[in-house]
N, C-alpha and C positions, 0 to 999 in steps of 0.2 A: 066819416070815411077814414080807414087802417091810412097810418103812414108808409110810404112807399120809402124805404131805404134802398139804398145804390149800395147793394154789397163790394164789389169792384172797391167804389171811394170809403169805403169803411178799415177794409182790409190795409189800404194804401194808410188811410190816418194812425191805423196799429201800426204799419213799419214803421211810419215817422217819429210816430212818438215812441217807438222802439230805439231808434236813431236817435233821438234825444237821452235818452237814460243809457244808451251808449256813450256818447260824447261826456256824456256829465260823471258818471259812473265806471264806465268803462263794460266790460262784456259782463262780466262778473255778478252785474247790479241789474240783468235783464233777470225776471221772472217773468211768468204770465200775469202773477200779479202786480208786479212794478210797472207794465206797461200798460194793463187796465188801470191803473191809478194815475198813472201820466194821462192816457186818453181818457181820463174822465168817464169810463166805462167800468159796469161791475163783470166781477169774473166768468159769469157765470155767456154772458155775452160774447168776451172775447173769445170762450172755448166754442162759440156757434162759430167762428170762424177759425181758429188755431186750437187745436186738440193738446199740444204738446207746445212745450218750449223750444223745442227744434226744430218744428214747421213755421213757427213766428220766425227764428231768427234766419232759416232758410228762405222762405218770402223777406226778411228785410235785409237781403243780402244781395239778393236777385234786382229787388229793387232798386238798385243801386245804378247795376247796369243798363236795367231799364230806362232809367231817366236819362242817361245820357244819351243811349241809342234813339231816344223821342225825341231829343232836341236836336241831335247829329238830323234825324231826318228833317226836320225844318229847316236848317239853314239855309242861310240863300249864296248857293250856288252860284257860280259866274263862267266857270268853264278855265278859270285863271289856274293853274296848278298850285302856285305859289298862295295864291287868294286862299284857294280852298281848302287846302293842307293845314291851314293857318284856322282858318276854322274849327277845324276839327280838332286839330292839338288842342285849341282856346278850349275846346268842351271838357275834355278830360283832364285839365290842371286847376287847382282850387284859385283860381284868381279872383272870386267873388263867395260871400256865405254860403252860396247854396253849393256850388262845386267845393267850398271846403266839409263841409257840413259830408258831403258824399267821398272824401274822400278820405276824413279821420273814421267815418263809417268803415269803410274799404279796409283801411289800413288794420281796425282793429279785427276785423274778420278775419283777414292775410293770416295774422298770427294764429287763432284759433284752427284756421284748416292745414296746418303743420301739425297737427294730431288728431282733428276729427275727420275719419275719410268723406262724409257725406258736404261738407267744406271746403276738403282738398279737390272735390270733382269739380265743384261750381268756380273755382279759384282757375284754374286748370283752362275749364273753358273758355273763363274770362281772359285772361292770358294769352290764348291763344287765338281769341279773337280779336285783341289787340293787335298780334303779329300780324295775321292776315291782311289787317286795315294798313298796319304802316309798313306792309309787304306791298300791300295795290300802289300805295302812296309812290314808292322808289320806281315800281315797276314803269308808272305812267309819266315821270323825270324821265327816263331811262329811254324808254319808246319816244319822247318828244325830242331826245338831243340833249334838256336841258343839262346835265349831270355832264363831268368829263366820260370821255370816252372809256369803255371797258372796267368801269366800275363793278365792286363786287358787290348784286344786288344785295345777297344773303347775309352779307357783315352789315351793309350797309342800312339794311333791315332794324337789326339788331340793334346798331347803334343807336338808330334814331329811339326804337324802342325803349334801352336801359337808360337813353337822357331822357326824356319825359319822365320815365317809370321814377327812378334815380332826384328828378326834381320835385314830383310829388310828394316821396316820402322826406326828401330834406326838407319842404315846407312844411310837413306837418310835425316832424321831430324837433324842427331848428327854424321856427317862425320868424324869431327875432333877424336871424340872416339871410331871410329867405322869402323878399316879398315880392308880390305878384307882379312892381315892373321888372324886378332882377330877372327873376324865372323866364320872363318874355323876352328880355332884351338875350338869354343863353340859346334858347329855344332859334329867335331871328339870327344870330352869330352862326348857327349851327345849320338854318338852313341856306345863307350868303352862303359859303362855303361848300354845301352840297349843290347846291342850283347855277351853276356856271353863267349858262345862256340865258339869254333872251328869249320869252316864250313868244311867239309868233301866228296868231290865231289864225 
């Protein structure tokens, strides 16, 4: 009886091991063929599924935000603001292997779509969905009272935005000064300070 392969999880173990010879190499060290040879796969295979070096590293780019948008959707929710705010930042800072592993991915990507447009789009939308998330986040402070009065949603957007963004790449540039209780303990400083009230269910 033929082997049934799971194209999906085939594709997904080329970005990974994509993302490995990222990390280790840097973008530079990605071929088609560096990453069939990571995944233990011959060439001729991995072009059944990536035609080009830019559709690999386009799918392991994407990848990226995919996973975290799979785990955002699982979390366990409580209705708390505070609680759940806190979740969601947790997913997007490397405080554990796998969110670092996704995030020195990220970061070396960042730099490549500063000159390849088809990088600078998927950066762009990533970015922007970021805002939107920690635009909902201020909005729903804001609607419950918790925030002082007459706050500026839009800065206030913003800010929360470039400290996250701003602590990710200092742990990935500046490890040694930048470890994942520090990062947590800026993060909770920063939302004491935004969350005034008392949430009140």
């Amino acid at each position: 009886m033929p082997k049934i392969v799971n194209h999906d999880k085939r594709r997904e173990q080329l970005g990974e091991a994509a993302w490995r010879v990222i990390r280790r190499e840097g973008l530079e060290g990605v071929t088609v063929r560096s990453v069939a040879d990571e995944a233990g796969m011959s060439l001729g295979s991995l072009r059944h599924y990536f035609v080009t070096q830019s559709e690999l590293l386009a799918f392991s780019m994407r990848m990226v935000s995919d996973r975290v948008n799979q785990r955002i959707a699982k979390l366990p929710f409580n209705g708390d603001p505070r609680h759940d705010i806190e979740l969601v930042i947790g997913e997007i800072m490397p405080l554990d292997e796998e969110r670092l592993a996704e995030s020195e991915v990220w970061i070396s990507f960042t730099g490549r779509a500063m000159v390849d447009p088809t990088f600078r789009a998927l950066s762009l939308e990533v970015h922007e969905s970021l805002y939107d998330g920690f635009r909902r986040m201020i909005n729903v402070l804001i609607q419950l009272n918790l925030t002082n009065e007459g706050i500026d949603a839009e800065l206030e957007t913003r800010r929360l935005h470039a400290l996250v963004d701003g602590l990710v790449i200092h742990s990935i540039t500046n490890a040694e000064r930048h470890d994942p209780d520090e990062m947590w303990r800026v993060v909770k400083l920063h939302l004491d300070q935004l969350i005034v009230n008392e949430y009140k269910p």
